[in-house]
N, C-alpha and C positions, 0 to 999 in steps of 0.2 A: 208698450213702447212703439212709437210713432218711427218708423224704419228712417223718414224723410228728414226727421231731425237729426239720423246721426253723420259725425264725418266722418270718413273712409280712410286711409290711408292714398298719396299719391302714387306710392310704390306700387307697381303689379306682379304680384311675385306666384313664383311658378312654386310648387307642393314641395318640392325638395326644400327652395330656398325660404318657404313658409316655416318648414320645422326647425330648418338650422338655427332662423332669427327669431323666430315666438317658443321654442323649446318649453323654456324655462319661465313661459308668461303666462299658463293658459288655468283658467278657461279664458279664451275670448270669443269675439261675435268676427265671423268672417261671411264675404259676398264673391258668389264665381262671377268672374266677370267674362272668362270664357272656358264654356262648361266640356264633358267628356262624353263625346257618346262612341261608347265600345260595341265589340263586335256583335255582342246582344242588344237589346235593347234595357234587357233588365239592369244591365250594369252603365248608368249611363246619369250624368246630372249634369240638372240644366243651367242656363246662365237665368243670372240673378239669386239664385237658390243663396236663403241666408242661414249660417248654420252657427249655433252656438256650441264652440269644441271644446269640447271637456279634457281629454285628454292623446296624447300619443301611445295607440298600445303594439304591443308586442306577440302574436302566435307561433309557438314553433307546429310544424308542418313536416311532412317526409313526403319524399318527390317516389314516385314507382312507379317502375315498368310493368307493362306485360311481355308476354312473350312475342307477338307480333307490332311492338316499338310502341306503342301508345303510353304514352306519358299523363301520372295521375296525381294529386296532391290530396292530401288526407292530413287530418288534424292530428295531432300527436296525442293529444288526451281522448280521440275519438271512442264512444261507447258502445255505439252498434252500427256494422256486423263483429262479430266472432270470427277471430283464425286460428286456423291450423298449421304450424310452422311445417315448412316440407323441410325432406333432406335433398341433398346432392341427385341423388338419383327419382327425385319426384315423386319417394315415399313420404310419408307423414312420419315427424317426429313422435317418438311416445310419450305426448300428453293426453291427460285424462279427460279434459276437458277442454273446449278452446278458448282462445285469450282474446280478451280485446288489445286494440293496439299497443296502447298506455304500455301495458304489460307486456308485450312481446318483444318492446323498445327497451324495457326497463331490464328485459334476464338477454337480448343475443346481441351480439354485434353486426354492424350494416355490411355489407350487404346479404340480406338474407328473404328466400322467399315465402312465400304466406299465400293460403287457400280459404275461400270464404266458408264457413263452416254448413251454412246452404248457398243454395245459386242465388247470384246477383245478376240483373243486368241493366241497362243502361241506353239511354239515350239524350241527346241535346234538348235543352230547354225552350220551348218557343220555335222550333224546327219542326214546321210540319210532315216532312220529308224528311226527317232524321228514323233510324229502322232502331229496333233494339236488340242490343247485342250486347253478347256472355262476358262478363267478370271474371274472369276465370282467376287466375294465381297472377300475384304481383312481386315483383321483385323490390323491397325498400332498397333505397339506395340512398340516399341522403336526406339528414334533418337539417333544415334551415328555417329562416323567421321572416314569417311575413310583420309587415311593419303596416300600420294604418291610423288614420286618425278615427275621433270618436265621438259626436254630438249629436243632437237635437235639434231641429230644423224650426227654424220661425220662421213663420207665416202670418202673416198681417198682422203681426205686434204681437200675436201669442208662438209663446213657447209649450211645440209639444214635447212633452215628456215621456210619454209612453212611446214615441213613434224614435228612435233610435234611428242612426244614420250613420254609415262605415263610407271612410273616405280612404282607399285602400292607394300606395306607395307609386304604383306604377302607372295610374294616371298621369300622365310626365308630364299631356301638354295642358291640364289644367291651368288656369290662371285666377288669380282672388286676391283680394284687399281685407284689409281687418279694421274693424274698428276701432275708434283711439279716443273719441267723447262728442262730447253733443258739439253740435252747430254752435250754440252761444257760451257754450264754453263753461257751463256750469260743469266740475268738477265734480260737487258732491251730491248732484241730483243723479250724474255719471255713474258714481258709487254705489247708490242708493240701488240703482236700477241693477249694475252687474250684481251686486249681493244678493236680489229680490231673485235674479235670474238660478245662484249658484242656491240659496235654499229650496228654488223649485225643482231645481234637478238630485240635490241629495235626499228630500224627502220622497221622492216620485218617479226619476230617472233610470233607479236599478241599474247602477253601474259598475257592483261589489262584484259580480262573474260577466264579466264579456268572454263570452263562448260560444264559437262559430262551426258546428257541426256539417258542414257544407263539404262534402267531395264532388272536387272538378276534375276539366281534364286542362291539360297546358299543351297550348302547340308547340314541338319543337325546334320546330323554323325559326318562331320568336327569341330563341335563347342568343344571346349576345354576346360574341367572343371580350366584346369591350367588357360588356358590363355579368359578370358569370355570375346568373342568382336566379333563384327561381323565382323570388318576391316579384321581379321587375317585371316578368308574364304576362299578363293579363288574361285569365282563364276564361275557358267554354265551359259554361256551367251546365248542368247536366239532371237529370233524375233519374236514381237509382232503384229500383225494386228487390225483392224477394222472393225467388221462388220456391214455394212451399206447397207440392204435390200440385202444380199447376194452377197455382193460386199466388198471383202476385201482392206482394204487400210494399208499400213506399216505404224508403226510410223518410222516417219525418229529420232531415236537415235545415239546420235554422238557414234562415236564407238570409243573404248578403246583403240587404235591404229591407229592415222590418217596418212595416206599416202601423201607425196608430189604431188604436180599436176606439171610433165611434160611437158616442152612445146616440139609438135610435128617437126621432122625435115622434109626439103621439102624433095618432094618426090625426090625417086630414079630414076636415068635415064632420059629421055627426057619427059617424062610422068610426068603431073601435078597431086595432092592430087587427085583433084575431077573426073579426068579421070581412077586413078586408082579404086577408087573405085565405077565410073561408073560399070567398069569391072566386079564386080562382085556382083553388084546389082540383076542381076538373081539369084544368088546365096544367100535368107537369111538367110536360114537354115542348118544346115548338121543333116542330119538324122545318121550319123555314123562318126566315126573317118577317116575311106577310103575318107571321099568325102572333107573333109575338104585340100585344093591344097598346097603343098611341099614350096610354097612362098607366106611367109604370110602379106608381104607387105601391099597389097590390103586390109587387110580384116578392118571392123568395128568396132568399140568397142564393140557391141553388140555380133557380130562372136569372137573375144577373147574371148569373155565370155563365149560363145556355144561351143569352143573348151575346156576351162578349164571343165567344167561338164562333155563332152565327156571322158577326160579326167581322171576323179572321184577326181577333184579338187575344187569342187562345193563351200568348205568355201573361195577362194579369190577371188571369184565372184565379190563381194562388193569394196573390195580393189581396186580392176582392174576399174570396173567402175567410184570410187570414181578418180583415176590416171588419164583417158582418156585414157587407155593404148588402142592403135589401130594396124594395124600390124606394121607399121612402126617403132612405141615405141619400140614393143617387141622386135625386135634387140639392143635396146640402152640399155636393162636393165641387166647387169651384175648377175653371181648368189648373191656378196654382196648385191647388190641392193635388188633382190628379198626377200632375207632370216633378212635386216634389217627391211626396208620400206614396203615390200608387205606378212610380215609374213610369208614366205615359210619356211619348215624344209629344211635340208639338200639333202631328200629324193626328194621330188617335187620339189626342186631347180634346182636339176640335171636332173631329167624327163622332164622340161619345155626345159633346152636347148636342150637337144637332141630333144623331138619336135619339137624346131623351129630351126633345123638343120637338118629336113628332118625326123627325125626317127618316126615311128607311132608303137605304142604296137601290137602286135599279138591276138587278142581278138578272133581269128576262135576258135569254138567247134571242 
């Protein structure tokens, strides 16, 4: 699909008045015309981003406190951690076992507190100065539903399917047009093409569980006497651990933003995958940005990743890993690519290529 042959809508319609008027229309192809960037970087999408929206979903959510006011949002089907329901006096109820949330929702009424059945703790995502700090017992206080859209992002006339894309409620000042048919007006070539679009997404899409295992935290400065909801937030996302005999473990939370997985191309040259990266098997560390070599072919996923923090790119850490991006990748990945699929601003889109076209920042004192 040639992007330039299609026509847009005149209307530029803001995310709310997006759903009231296409509700009942979708899947269609929509274009931001003026994009979101939040107080992360990871939550954040750019103009022009073309997204084919499958549908309007629905998560319910429970808002909790802790005891010194920090306010938290958790999935209501959440799987892991495990609680322990406390009483009144900040004994533990007599359960035998501890419950995940689902269930803790399902047998007590709100408001009731809960103890993580090991230590959790917590810190901001992409905050290099964010310190980590205890989880301790939460107070659920109320369930409410976050609201979001739900598609697949096209990128130079392909439709990725694997690469999923949440257009969450409270992006307010977003702006975007939708598409309505081609430039010359062909109708049933129009057809042809959304049908061609909605069989790649039902065979390939994985759309039958949309399930967002993600615990944030919500400022509550943001909450709006106009507007009372928690959907309408916009969250400080976060990464949570496990502590277990001083041994932290991540919970693995799907993240707000899932990246396509790549597949890698053969190596370059007469040099096989595994030879190259023989090569620099000496090499797993870079203590500094100098030592990291002008051709990144060779390097590992693991070394992407040690050059993006060298880099002070530390939040697409995650991303990069979740992609398999390795050196090889990182030649294939365009700055659209990067700035749809791998959350890059504009900023670090342009910094990544010039890295990997030789340039390295001047960091001497």
């Amino acid at each position: 699909m040639d992007l330039a042959d299609v026509k847009w809508t005149t209307t530029e319609y803001s995310l709310n008045g997006y759903v009231s008027t296409f509700r009942n229309a979708f899947p269609n192809i929509i274009k931001i015309t003026e994009g979101f960037l939040g107080k992360q970087e990871i939550d954040s999408v750019s103009n022009s981003t073309v997204i084919r929206v499958h549908s309007h979903y629905m998560q319910q959510r429970v808002a909790a406190e802790t005891k010194n006011g920090r306010l938290f949002s958790l999935p209501c089907q959440l799987t892991r951690p495990k609680f322990h329901v406390v009483q009144d006096k900040g004994t533990l109820k007599p359960v035998r076992i501890p419950l995940n949330l689902e269930e803790i929702l399902s047998r007590y009424s709100l408001p009731i507190t809960i103890r993580s059945s090991s230590a959790l703790s917590y810190k901001q995502k992409g905050d290099l100065k964010s310190q980590d700090e205890l989880l301790s017992e939460l107070t659920l206080i109320e369930i409410y539903e976050e609201n979001f859209l739900y598609g697949h992002p096209i990128n130079r006339g392909k439709l990725f399917t694997d690469a999923p894309i949440i257009i969450p409620m409270y992006m307010k000042e977003l702006k975007l047009v939708v598409a309505v048919e081609f430039q010359n007006g062909n109708n049933k070539n129009w057809r042809n093409m959304c049908d061609m679009l909605t069989k790649q997404v039902n065979n390939q899409g994985n759309t039958a569980n949309v399930m967002f295992e993600e615990i944030y935290m919500l400022d509550k400065r943001d909450i709006s006497p106009q507007e009372h909801g928690y959907d309408t937030i916009e969250p400080i996302y976060i990464d949570i651990t496990e502590l277990n005999n001083d041994i932290k473990t991540p919970l693995e939370n799907t993240k707000k933003y899932n990246v396509y997985k790549l597949l890698p191309k053969p190596a370059v040259g007469n040099q096989s995958r595994d030879a190259l990266k023989t090569e620099t098997s000496a090499v797993t560390n870079f203590s500094s940005i100098n030592d990291i070599p002008k051709d990144l072919h060779p390097l590992t996923v693991s070394q992407v990743c040690q050059c993006l923090k060298l880099l002070n790119m530390n939040q697409y850490v995650e991303a990069f890993e979740t992609a398999q991006v390795d050196g090889q990748l990182v030649y294939d990945l365009h700055p659209d690519m990067m700035r749809s699929c791998m959350g890059m601003n504009e900023l670090h889109a342009l910094k990544f290529v010039k890295f990997r076209d030789g340039w390295r920042p001047n960091v001497q004192i």
